[in-house]
Each structure stands twice: as structure tokens, then as C-alpha cells.
C-alpha positions in Angstrom: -27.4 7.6 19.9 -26.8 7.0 16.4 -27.5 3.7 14.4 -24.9 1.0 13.9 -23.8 0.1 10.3 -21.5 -2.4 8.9 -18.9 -1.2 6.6 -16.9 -3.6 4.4 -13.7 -3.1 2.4 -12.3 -5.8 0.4 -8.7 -6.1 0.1 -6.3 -6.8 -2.5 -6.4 -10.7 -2.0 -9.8 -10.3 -1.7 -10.5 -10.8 1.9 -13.5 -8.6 3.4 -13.0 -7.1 6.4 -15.8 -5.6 8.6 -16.3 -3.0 11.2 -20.0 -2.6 13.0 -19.6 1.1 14.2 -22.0 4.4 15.1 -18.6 6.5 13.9 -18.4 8.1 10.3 -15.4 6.1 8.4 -14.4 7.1 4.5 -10.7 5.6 4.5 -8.8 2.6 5.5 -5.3 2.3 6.1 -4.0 -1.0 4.4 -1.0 -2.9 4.3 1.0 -6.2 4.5 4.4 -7.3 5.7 7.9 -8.4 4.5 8.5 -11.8 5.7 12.3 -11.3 5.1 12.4 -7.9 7.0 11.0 -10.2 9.5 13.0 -12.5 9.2 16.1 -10.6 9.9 14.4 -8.7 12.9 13.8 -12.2 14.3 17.4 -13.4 13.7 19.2 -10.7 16.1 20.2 -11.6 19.5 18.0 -10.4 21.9 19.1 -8.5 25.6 15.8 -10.3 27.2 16.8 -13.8 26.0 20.7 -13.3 27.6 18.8 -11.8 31.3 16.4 -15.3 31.0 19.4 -17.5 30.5 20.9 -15.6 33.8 17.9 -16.1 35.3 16.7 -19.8 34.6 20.8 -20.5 35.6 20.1 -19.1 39.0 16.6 -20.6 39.3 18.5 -24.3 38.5 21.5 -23.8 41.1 18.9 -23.1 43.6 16.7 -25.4 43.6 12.8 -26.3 44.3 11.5 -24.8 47.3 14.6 -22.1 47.8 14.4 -18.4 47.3 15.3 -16.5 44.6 15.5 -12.5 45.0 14.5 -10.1 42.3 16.1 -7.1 41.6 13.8 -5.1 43.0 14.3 -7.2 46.1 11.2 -9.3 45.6 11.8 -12.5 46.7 9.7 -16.4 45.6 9.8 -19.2 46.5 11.1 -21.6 43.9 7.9 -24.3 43.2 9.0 -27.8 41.2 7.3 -26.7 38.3 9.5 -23.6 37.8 12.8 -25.5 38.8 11.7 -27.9 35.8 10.4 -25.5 33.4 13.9 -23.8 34.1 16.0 -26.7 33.9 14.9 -27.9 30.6 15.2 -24.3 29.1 18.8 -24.2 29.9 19.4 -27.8 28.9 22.1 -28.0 26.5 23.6 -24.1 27.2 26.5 -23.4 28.7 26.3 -19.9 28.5 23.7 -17.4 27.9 25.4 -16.9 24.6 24.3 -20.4 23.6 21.0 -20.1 25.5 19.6 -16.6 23.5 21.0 -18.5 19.9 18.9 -21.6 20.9 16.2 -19.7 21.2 16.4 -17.6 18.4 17.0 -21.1 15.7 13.6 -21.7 17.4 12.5 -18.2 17.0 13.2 -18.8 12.8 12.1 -22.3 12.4 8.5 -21.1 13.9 8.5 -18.1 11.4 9.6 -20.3 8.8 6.5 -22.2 9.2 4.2 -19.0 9.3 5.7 -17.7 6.1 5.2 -20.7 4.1 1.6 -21.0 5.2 1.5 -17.2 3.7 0.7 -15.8 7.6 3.0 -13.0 7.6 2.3 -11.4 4.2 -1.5 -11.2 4.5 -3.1 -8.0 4.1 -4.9 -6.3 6.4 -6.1 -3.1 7.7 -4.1 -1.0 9.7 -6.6 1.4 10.4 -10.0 2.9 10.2 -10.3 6.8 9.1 -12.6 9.4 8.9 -10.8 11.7 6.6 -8.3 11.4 3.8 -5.7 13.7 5.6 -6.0 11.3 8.7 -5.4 7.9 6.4 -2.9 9.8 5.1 -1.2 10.7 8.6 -1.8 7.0 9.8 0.0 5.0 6.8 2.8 8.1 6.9 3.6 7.2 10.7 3.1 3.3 10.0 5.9 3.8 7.2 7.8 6.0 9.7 7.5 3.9 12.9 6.0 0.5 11.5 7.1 -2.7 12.0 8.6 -4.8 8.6 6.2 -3.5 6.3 5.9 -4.4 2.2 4.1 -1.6 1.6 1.4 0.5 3.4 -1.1 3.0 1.8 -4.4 4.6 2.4 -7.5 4.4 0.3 -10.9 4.9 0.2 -13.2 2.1 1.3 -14.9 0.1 -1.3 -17.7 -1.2 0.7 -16.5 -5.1 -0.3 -16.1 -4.5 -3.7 -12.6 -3.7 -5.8 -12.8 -0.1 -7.5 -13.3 -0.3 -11.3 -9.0 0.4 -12.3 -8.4 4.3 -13.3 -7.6 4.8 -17.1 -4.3 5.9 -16.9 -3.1 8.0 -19.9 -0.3 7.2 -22.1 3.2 8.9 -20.6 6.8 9.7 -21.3 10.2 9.9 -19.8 10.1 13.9 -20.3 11.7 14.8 -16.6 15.5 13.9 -16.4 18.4 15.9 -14.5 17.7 18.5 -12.4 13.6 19.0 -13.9 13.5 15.0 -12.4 14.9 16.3 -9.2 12.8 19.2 -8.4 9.7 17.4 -9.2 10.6 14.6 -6.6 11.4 17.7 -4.1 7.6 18.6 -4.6 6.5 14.5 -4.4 8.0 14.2 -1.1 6.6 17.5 0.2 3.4 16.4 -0.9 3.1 12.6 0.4 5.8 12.7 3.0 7.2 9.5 3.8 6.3 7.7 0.9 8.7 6.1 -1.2 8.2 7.2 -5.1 9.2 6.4 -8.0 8.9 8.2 -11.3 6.9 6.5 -14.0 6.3 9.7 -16.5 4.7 12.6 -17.4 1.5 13.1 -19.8 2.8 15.1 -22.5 -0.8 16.3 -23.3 -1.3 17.8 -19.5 1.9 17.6 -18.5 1.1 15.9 -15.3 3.8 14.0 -13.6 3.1 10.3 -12.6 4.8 8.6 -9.9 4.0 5.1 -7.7 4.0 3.4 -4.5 5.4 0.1 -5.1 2.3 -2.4 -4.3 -0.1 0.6 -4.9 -2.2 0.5 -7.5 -3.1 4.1 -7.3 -0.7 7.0 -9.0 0.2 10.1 -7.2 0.0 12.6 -9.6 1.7 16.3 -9.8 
């Protein structure tokens, strides 16, 4: 069996993060949320909230110590506890309407108080990779499939410390019109999923430049 090692990668805020593993890793898979993408997911209606108002309603015209019937025929016995627990859920709703927006103004006021104490923007990793073309399949499906994500990207790990920046070379505007076009054609082949933008070309190589936003590092043509 082969020995354990710790690896550490420090993020951009600075956090380290640690994994104690026998496994070869090379890449992490890092990201952080939007709190407002959040937010908005956490501000819709939701079908389970309207089904708990039915239910809680039927729990409360039953009573303690009837039966209520599933609907997969399962049937309970109502104990005090849930007729209570029930009963103050509902309190206030007339209709399940009422009931799911109660809910969700408690839903927001609780996520409210995560994003000011900086909670739902942390970074963190998504991922642990043993190959470039596997970070880069992980943060491709995260952007794809993820949930309210700022930005997510792969990178090499740094072993807790911050890579020394790359010298970037001076660029130009050059691409423009179609030229600009065809070269994101070949950007999104190459790094599907990503959103790019164009920050120029090297006129000495002639090397297209474009970024991630909230990644440091260019993807280069």
C-alpha cells in the first residue's frame, strides 16, 4: 500500500486547504459562488413548500392521536408533537400560497445573514484531479451543471503557496470583425464551456490572449 501524503493548495483568499491521500493529485478544481444568483434561486416559489402547507393543513384538521394516510397508503398516527410542530408552521397562512411565500421571506432573511458574514462567496475546492484534462472536464461540467457559480476554473496545485504571477507580454486590439470571430470559434473549441473574453494579441508572436473572469491565468491561442 502506498504511503499517505498531505497536499496543500492555498486559495485566492488565502485559505489552505488539505487532503491526506495514497492517490496521485496534480490539479484542483476551484471556485466560489454568486450570492445574488443565489439569491434569486432562493426567491422562487418552491412545489415542496405548497405539498407541506397541504400537508401540515391536513395534519392540523386531524388532530393528535388520529391517522393521517400517505400517498402511498402509509398510514401514522398523529403524536402531539407533530400536531404542534404543524400547527405553528401554518400559523398565520390561509393558503399554501401564503404558507410557501412565508417560508421563502424566511428562506432570504437567513441567506441574507450568510452573505453578509461573506459565507456564500468563499472559495473552495471543488475537486481533486490527477490530470489536467480531468480538472479541465470537472470545472467544464461544474460550469455546465453547477449551482450559482462566480466563476470556476482548474489549476495546478501550489502546495500552500500562491504561484509567482506570469509575465504577460504587452498586447493589442489587432483581431476585430470576422478575424475576432473565428478566433473565438477556436477558443470555445478549445476550452469548452468557458466563458472568454478577448484581451489582445502579441504583435511580436501573434498569440491571442483571452480571460476567464476571476482567473488570473490567460488562455492563450
Amino acid at each position: 500500500m502506498a504511503n499517505k501524503v498531505t497536499l496543500k493548495h492555498k486559495l485566492p483568499c488565502g485559505t489552505v486547504q488539505t487532503r491526506t491521500t495514497a492517490r496521485t493529485y496534480t490539479h484542483v478544481v476551484v471556485g466560489r459562488r454568486d450570492p445574488l444568483k443565489i439569491r434569486q434561486e432562493r426567491a422562487r416559489i418552491f412545489d415542496v413548500d405548497l405539498r407541506n402547507f397541504e400537508f401540515y393543513a391536513a395534519l392540523v384538521a386531524i388532530g393528535a392521536g388520529g391517522q393521517y394516510r400517505h400517498s402511498n397508503g402509509l398510514a401514522i398516527t398523529i403524536k402531539q408533537g407533530d400536531y404542534e410542530e404543524a400547527l405553528q408552521a401554518i400559523s398565520g397562512c390561509d393558503t399554501a400560497q401564503a404558507y410557501a411565500e412565508k417560508v421563502r421571506d424566511q428562506r432570504l432573511a437567513a441567506h441574507d445573514l450568510e452573505a453578509d458574514a461573506g459565507k456564500l462567496s468563499a472559495w473552495f475546492i471543488v475537486g481533486w484531479c490527477g490530470r489536467q484534462e480531468l480538472a479541465d472536464k470537472l470545472a467544464a461540467r461544474e460550469r455546465s451543471t453547477g449551482w450559482c457559480w462566480h466563476v470556476v476554473m482548474p489549476v495546478e496545485i501550489n502546495h500552500g503557496e500562491m504561484p509567482v504571477p506570469q509575465k504577460i507580454p504587452r498586447r493589442e486590439y489587432l483581431l476585430e470583425g470576422r478575424a475576432l470571430a473565428a478566433a473565438f470559434v477556436v477558443a470555445q473549441a478549445n476550452w469548452p464551456g468557458v466563458e472568454l473574453g478577448y484581451t489582445g494579441t502579441d504583435p511580436k508572436t501573434f498569440r491571442h490572449y483571452f480571460q476567464e473572469w476571476g482567473n488570473p491565468a490567460p488562455f492563450v491561442l
